[in-house]
KOLDO-618657 format. One line per 2 residues: number of its first residue (from 1); their letters; for each residue x, y, z of N, C-alpha, C, O, CB. Coordinates in nm, 2 decimals, decimal comma. Glycine has a CB too. Example, Ala and Ser with C-alpha at 12.3 -4.5 7.8 and 13.67 -1.06 7.14 Angstrom:
1	as	1,32:-0,57:0,78:1,23:-0,45:0,78:1,32:-0,33:0,78:1,42:-0,33:0,85:1,13:-0,45:0,90 ~ 1,28:-0,22:0,71:1,37:-0,11:0,71:1,29:0,00:0,79:1,34:0,11:0,80:1,41:-0,06:0,57
This chain:
1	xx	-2,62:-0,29:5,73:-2,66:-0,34:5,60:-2,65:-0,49:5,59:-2,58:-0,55:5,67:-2,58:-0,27:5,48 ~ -2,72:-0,57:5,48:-2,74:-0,72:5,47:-2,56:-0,73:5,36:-2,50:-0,66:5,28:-2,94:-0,77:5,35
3	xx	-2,53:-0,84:5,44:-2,44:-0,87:5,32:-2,52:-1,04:5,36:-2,55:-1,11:5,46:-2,21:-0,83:5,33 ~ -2,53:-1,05:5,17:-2,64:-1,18:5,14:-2,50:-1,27:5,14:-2,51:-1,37:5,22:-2,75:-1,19:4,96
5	xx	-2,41:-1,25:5,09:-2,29:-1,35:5,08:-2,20:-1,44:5,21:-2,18:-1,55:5,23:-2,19:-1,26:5,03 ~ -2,18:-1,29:5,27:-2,16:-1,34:5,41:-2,25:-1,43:5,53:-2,21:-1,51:5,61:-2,14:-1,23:5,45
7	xx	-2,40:-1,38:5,49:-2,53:-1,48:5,57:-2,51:-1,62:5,51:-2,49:-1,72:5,58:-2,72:-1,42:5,54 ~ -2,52:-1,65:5,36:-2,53:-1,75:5,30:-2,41:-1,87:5,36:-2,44:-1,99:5,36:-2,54:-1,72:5,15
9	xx	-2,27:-1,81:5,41:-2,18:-1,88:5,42:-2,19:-1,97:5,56:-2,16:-2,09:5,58:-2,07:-1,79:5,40 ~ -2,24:-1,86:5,63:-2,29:-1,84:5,81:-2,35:-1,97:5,80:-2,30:-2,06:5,87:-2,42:-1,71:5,86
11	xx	-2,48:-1,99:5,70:-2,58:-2,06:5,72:-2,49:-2,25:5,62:-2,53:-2,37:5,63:-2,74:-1,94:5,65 ~ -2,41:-2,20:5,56:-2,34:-2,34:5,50:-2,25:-2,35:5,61:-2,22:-2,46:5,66:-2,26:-2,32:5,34
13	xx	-2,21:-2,26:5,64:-2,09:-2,33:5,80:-2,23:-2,39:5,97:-2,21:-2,47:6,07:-1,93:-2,07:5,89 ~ -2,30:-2,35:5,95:-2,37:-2,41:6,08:-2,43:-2,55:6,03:-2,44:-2,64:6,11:-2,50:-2,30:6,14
15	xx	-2,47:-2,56:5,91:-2,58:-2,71:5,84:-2,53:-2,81:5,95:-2,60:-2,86:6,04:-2,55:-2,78:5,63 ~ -2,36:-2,86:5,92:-2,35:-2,93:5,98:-2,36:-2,99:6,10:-2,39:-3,11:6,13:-2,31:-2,92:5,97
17	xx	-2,33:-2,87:6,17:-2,30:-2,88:6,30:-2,44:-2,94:6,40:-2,47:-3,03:6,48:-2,24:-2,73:6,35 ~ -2,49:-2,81:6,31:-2,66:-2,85:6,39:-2,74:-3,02:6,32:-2,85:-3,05:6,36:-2,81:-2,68:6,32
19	xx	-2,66:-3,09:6,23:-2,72:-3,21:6,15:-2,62:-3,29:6,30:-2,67:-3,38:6,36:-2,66:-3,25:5,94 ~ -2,55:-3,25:6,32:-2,49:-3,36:6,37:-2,54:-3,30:6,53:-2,63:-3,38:6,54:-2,31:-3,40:6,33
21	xx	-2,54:-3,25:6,61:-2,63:-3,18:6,69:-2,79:-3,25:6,72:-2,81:-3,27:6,84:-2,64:-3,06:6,61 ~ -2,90:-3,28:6,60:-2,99:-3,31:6,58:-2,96:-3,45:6,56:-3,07:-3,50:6,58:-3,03:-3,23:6,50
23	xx	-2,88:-3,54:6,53:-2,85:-3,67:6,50:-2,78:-3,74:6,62:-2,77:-3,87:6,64:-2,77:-3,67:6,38 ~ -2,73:-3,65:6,70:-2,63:-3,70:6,83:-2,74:-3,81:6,93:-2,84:-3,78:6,99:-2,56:-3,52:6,96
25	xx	-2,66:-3,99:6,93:-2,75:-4,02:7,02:-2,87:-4,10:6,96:-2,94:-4,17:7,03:-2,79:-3,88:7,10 ~ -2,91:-4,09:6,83:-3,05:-4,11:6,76:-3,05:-4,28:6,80:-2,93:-4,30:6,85:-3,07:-4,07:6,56
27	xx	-3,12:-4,37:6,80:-3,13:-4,52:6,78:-3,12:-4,55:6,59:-3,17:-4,46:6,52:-3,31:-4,56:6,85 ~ -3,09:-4,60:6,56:-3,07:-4,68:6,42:-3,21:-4,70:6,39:-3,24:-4,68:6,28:-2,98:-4,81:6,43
29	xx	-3,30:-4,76:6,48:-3,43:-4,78:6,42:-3,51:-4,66:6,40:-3,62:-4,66:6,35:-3,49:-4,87:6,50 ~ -3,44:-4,54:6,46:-3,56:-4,39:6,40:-3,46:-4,36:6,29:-3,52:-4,31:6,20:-3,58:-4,21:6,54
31	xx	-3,28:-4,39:6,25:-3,24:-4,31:6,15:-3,32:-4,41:6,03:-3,39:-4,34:5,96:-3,05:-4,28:6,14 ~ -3,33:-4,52:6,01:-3,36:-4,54:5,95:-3,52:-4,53:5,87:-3,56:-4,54:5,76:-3,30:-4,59:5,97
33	xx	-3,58:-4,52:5,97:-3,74:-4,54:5,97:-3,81:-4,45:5,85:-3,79:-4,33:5,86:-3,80:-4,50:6,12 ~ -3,90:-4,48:5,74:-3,93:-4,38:5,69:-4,06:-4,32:5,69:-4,14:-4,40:5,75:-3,90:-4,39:5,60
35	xx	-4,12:-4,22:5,64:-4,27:-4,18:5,69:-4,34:-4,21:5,56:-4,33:-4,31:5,48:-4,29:-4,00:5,76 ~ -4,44:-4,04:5,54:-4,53:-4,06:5,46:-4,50:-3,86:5,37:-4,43:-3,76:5,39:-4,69:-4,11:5,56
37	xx	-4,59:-3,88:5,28:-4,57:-3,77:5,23:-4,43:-3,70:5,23:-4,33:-3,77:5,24:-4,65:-3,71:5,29 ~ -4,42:-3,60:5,22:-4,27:-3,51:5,23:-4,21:-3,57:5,27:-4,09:-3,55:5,22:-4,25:-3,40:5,29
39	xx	-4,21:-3,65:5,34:-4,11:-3,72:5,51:-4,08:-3,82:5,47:-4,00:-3,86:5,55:-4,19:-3,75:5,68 ~ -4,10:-3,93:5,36:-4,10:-4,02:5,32:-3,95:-4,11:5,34:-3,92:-4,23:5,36:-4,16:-4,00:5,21
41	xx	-3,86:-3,99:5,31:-3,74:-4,04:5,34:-3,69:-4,09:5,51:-3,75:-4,04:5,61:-3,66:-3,94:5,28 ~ -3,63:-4,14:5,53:-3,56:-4,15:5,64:-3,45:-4,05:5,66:-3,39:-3,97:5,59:-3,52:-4,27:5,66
43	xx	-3,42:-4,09:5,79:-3,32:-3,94:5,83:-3,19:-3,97:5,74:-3,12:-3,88:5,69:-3,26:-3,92:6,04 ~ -3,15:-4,12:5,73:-3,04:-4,14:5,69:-3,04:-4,14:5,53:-2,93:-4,16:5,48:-2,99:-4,27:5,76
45	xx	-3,14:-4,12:5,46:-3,20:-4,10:5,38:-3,16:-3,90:5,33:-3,07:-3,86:5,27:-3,33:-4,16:5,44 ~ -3,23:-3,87:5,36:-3,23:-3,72:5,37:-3,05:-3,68:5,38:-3,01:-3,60:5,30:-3,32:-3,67:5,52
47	xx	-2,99:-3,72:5,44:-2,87:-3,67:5,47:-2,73:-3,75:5,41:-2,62:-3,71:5,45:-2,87:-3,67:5,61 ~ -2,74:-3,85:5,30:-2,71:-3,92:5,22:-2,75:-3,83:5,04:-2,67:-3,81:4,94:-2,80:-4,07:5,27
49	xx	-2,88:-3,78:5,05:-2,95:-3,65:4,99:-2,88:-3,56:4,94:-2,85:-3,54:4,82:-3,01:-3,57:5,08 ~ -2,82:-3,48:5,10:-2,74:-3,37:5,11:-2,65:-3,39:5,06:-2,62:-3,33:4,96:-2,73:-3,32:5,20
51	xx	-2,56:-3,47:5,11:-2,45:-3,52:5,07:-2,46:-3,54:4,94:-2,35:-3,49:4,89:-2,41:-3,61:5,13 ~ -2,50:-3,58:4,86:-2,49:-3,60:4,68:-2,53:-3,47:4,64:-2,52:-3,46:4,51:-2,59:-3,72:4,60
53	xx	-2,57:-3,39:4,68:-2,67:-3,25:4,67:-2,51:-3,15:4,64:-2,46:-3,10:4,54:-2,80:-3,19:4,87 ~ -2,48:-3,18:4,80:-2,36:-3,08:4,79:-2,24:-3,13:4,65:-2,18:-3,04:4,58:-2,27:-3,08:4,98
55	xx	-2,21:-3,26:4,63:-2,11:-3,30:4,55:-2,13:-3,20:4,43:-2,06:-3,10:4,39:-2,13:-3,47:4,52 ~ -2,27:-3,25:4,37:-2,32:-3,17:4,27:-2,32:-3,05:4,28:-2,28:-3,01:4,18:-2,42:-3,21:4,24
57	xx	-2,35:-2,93:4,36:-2,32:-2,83:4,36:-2,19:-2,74:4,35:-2,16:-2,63:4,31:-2,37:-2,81:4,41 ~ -2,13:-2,85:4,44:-1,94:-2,80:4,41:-1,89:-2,80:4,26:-1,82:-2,72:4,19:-1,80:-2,94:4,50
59	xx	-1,98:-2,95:4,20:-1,92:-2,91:4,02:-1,97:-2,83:3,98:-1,90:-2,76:3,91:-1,95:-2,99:3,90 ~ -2,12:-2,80:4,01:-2,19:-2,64:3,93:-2,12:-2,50:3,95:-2,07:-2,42:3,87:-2,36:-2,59:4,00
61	xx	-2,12:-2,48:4,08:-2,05:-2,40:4,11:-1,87:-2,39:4,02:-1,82:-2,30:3,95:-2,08:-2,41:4,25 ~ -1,82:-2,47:4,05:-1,69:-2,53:3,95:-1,69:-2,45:3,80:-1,62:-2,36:3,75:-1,72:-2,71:3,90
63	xx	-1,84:-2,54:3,76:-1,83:-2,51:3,57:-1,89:-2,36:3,60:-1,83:-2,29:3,52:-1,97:-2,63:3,43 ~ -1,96:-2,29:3,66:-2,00:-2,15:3,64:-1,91:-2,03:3,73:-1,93:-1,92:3,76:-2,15:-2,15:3,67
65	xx	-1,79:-2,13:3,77:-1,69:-2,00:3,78:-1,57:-1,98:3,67:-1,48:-1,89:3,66:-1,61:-2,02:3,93 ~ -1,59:-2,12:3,59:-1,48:-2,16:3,52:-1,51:-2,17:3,35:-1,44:-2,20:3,25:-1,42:-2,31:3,58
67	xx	-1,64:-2,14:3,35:-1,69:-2,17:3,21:-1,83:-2,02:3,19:-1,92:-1,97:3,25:-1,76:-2,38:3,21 ~ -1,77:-2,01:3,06:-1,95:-1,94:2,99:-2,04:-2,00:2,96:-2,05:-2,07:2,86:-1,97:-1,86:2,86
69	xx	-2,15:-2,01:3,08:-2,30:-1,98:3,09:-2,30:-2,17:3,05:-2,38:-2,23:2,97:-2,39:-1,82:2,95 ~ -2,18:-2,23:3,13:-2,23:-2,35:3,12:-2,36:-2,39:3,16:-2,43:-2,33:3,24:-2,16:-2,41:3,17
71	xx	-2,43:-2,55:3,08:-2,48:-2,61:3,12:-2,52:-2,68:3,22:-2,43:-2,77:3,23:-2,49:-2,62:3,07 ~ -2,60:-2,69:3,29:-2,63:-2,80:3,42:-2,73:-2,83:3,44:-2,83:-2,77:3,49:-2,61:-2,77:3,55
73	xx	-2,71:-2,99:3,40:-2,84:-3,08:3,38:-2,92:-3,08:3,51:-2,88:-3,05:3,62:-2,81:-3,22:3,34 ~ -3,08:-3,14:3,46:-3,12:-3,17:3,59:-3,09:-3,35:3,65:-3,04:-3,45:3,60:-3,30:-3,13:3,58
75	xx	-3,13:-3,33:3,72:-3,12:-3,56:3,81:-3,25:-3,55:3,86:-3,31:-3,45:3,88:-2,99:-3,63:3,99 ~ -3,28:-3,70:3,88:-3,40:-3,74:3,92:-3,33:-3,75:4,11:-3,23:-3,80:4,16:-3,45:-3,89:3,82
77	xx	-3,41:-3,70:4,15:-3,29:-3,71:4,28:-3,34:-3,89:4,37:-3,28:-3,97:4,44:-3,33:-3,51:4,42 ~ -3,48:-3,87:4,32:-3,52:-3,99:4,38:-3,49:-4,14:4,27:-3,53:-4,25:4,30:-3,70:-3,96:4,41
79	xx	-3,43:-4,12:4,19:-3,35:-4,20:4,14:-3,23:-4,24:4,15:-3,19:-4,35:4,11:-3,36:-4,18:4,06 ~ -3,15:-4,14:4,21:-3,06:-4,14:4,26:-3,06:-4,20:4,41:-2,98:-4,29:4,42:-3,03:-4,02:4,23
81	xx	-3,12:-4,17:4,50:-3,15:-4,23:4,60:-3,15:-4,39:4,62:-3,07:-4,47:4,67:-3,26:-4,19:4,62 ~ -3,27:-4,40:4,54:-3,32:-4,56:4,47:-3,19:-4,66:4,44:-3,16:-4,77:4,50:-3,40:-4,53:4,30
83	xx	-3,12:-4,59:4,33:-2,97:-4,65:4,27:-2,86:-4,66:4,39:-2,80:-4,77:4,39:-2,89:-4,53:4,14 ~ -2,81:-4,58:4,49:-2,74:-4,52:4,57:-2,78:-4,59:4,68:-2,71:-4,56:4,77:-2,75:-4,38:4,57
85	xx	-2,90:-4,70:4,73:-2,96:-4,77:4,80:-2,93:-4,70:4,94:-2,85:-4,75:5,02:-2,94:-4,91:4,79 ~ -2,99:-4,57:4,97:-2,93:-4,45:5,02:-2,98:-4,52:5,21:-2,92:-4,52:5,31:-3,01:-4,26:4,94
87	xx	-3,09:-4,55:5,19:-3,12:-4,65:5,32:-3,06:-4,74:5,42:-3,07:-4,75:5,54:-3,18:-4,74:5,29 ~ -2,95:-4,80:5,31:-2,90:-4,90:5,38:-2,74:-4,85:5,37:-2,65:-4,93:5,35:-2,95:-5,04:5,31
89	xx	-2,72:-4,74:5,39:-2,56:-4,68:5,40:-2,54:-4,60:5,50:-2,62:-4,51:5,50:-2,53:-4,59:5,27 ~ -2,46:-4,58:5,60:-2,37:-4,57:5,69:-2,43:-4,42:5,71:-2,44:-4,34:5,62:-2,21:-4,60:5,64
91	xx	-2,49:-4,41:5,85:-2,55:-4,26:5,86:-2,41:-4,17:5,88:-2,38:-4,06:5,83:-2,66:-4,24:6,01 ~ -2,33:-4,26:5,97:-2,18:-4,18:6,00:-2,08:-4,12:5,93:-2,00:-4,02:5,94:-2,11:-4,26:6,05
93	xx	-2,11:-4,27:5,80:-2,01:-4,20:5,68:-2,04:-4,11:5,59:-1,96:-4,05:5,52:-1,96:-4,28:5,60 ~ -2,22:-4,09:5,60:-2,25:-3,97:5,49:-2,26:-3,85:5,55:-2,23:-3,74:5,49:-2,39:-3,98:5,41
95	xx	-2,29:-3,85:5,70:-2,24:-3,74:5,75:-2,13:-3,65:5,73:-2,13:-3,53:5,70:-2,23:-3,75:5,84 ~ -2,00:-3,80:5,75:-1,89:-3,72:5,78:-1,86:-3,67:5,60:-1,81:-3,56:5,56:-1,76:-3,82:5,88
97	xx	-1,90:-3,76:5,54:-1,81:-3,69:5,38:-1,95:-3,57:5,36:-1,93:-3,49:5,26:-1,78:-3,87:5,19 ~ -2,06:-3,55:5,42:-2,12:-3,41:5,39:-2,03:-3,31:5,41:-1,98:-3,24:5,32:-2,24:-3,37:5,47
99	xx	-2,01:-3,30:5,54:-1,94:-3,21:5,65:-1,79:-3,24:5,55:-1,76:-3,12:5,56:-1,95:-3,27:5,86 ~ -1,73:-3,27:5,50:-1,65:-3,25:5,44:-1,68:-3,17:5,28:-1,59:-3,11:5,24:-1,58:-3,35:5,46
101	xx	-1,76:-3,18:5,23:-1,78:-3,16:5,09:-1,81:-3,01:5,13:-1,76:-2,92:5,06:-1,90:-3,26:5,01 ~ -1,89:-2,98:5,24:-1,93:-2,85:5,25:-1,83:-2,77:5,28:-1,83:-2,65:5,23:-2,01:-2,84:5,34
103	xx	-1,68:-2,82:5,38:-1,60:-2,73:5,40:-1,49:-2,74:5,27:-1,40:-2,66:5,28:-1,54:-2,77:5,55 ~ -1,49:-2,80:5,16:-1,45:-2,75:5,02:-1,51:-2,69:4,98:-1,45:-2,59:4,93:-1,44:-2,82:4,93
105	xx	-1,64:-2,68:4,97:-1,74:-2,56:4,88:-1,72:-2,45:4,94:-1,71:-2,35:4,88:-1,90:-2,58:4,87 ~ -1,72:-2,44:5,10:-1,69:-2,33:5,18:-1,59:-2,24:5,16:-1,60:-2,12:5,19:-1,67:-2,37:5,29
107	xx	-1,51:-2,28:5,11:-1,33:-2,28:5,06:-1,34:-2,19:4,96:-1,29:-2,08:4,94:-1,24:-2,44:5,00 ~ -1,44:-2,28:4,86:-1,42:-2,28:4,71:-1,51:-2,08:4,71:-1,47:-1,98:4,66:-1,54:-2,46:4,60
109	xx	-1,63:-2,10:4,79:-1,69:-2,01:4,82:-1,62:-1,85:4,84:-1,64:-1,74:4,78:-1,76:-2,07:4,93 ~ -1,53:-1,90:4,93:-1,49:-1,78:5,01:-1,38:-1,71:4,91:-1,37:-1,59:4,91:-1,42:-1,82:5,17
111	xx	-1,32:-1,78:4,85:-1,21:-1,71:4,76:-1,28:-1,68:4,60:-1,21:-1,67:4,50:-1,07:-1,82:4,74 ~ -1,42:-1,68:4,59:-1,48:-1,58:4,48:-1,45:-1,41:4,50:-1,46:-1,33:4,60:-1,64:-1,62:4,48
113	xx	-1,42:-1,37:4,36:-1,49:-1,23:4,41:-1,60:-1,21:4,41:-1,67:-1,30:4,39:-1,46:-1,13:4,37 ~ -1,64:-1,11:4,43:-1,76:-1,01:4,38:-1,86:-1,07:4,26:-1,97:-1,10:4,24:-1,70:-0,86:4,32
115	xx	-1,71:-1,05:4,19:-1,81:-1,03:4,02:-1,81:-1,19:3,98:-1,86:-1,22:3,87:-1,71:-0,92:3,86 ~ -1,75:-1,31:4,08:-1,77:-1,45:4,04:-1,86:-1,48:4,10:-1,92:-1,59:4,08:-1,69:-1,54:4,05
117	xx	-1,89:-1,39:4,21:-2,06:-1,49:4,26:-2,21:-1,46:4,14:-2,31:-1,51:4,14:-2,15:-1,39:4,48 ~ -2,16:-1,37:4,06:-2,28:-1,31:3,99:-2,23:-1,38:3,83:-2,30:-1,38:3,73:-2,28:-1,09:4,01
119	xx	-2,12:-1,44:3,83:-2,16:-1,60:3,69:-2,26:-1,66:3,70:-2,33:-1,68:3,80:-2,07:-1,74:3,68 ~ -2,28:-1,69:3,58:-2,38:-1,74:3,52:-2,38:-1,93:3,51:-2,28:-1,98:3,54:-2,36:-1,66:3,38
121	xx	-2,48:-2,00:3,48:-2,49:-2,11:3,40:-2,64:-2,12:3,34:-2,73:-2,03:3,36:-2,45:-2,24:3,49 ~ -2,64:-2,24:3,26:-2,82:-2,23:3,24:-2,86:-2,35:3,31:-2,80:-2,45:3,27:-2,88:-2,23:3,06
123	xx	-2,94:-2,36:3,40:-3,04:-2,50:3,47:-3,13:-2,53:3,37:-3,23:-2,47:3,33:-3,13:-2,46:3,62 ~ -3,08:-2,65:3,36:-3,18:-2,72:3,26:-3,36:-2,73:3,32:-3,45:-2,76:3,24:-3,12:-2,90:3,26
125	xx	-3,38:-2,69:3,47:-3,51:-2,65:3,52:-3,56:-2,50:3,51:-3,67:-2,44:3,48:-3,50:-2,69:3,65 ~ -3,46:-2,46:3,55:-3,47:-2,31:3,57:-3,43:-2,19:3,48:-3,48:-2,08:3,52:-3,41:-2,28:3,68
127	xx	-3,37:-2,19:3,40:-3,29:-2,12:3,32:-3,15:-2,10:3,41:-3,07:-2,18:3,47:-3,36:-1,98:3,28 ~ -3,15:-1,93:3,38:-3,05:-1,88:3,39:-3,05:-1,84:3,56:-3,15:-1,78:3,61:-3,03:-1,78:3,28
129	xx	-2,93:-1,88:3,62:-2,87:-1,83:3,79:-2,77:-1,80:3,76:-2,70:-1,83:3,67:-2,86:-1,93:3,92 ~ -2,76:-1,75:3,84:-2,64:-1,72:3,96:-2,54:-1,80:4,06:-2,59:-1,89:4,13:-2,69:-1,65:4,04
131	xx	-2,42:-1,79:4,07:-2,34:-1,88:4,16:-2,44:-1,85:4,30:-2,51:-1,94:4,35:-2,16:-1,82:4,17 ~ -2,44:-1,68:4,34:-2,50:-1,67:4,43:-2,68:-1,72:4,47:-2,73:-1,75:4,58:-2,47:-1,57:4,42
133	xx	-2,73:-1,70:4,35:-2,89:-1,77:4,36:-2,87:-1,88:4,37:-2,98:-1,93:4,41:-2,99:-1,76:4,25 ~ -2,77:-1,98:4,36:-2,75:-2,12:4,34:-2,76:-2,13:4,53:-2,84:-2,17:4,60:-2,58:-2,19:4,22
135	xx	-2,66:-2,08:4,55:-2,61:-2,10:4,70:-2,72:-2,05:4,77:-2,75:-2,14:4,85:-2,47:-2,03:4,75 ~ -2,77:-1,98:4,78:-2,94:-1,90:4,84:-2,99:-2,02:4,83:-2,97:-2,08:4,93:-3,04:-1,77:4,74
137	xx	-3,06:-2,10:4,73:-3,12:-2,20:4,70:-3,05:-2,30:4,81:-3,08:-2,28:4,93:-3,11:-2,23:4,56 ~ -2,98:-2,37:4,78:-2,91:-2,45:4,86:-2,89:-2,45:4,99:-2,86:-2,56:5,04:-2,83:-2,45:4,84
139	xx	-2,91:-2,30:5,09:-2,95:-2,25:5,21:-3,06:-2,27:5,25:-3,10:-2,32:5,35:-2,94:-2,13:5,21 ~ -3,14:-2,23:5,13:-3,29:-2,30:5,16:-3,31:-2,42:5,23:-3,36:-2,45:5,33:-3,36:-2,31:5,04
141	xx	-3,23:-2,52:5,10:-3,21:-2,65:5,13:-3,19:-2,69:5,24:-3,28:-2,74:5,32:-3,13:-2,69:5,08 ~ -3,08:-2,68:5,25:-3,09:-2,70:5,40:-3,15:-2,67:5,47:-3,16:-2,77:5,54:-3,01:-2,67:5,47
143	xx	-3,24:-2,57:5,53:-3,35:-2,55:5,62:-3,44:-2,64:5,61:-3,48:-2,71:5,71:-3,41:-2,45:5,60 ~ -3,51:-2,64:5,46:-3,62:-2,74:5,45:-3,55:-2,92:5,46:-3,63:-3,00:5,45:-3,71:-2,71:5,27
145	xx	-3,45:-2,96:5,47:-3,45:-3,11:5,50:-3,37:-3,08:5,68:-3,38:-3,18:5,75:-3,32:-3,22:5,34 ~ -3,31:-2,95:5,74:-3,32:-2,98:5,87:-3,47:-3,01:5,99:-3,49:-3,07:6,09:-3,24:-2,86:5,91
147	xx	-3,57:-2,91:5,87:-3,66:-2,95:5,90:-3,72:-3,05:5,93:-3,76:-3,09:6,04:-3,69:-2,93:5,86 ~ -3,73:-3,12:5,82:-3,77:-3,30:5,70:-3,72:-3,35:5,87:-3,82:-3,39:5,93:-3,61:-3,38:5,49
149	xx	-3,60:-3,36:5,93:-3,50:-3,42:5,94:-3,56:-3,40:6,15:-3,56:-3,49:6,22:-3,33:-3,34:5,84 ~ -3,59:-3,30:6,18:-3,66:-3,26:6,31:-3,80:-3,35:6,30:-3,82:-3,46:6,35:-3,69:-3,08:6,32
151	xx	-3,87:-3,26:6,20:-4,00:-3,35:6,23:-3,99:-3,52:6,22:-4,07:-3,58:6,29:-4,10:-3,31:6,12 ~ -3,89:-3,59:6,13:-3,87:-3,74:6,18:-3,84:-3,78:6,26:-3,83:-3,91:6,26:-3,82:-3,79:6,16
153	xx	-3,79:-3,69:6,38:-3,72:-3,75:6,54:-3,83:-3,72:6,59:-3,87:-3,83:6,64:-3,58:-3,67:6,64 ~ -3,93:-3,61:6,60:-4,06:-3,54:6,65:-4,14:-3,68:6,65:-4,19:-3,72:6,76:-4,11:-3,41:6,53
155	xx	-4,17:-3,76:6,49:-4,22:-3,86:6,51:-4,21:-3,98:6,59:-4,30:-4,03:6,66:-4,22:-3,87:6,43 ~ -4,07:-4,02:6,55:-4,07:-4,14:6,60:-3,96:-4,13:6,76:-3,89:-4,22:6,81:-4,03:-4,24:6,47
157	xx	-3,98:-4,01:6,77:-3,89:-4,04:6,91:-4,01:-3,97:7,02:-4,04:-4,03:7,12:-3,69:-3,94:6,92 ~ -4,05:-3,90:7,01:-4,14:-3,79:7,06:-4,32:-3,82:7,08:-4,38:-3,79:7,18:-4,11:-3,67:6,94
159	xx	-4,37:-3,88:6,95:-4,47:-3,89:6,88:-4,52:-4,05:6,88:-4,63:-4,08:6,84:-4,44:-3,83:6,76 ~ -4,43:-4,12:6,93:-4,47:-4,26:6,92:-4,45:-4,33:6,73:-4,47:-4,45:6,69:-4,67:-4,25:6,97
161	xx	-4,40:-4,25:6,66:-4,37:-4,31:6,51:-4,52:-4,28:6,45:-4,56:-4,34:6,35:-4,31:-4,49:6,49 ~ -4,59:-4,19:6,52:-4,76:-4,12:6,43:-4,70:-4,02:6,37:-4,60:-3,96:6,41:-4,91:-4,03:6,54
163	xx	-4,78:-3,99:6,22:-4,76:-3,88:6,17:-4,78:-3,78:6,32:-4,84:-3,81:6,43:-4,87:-3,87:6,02 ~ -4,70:-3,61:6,27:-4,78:-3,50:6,32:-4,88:-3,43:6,33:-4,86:-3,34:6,25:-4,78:-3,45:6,31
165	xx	-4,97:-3,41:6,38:-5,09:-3,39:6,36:-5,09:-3,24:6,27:-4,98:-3,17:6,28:-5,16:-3,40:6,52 ~ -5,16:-3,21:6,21:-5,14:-3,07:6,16:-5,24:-2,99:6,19:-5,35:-3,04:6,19:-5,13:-3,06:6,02
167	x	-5,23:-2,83:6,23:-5,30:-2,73:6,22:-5,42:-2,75:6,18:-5,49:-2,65:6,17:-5,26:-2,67:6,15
């Protein structure tokens, strides 16, 4: 049988490893480099992202193990970026405080029960989730910016710094 709880954790305990895995070795001029469309960010970019992504979810998760059907605003994330001059900041150090934020949430994760993965808050986007739909989401996340995060080495290490050609 699927236990969703147990995969979701699987997949928050590997993010790292495989970010830093995927980053081992890069030149400074591909972390920083940025594209077009989706990709627009740079790698150091994207993972500066995560890292404020995860901060914020440790408090959600926080107020909806600890509160009724709290609220949780939305952010402009690309405002945040912007402000956070996420470009020009230390690929090493947002790594390492990701990889740490995750192994608190990991923590925070594992000593829920049952019936605290299924609290509530309201998303000022979405309505009403789940601790657990929150973290599904966030799983996602991570896929789609390890992605983001492949296809920008693809480009500019692989590809000569050309977009991908598509399908």
């Amino acid at each position: 049988m699927f236990d969703e709880r147990a995969e979701l954790l699987q997949v928050y305990r590997s993010t790292p490893d495989t970010l830093r895995a995927l980053l081992r070795g890069l030149p400074d001029e591909v972390v920083r480099a940025g594209g077009e469309g989706e990709d627009a960010w740079s790698i150091v970019e994207v993972v500066c992202h995560l890292r404020d992504a995860e901060a914020r979810v440790i408090e959600r998760v926080r107020l909806m193990r600890d509160e009724e059907r709290p609220w949780l605003a939305a952010y402009d994330q690309e405002e945040v970026a912007r402000a956070g001059r996420y470009r020009d900041q230390s690929l090493t150090q947002a790594l390492d405080e990701f990889h740490r934020l995750r192994g608190e949430q990991i923590a925070m994760l594992e000593a829920l029960t049952p019936e605290q993965w299924q609290r509530t808050g309201v998303h000022a986007e979405v309505g009403e989730i789940t601790i657990q739909q929150l973290v599904a989401h966030m799983a996602a996340h991570d896929a789609i910016h390890l992605a983001q995060i492949a296809r920008c080495i693809i480009r500019h290490v692989m590809n000569g710094g050309q977009p991908i050609p598509t399908p």
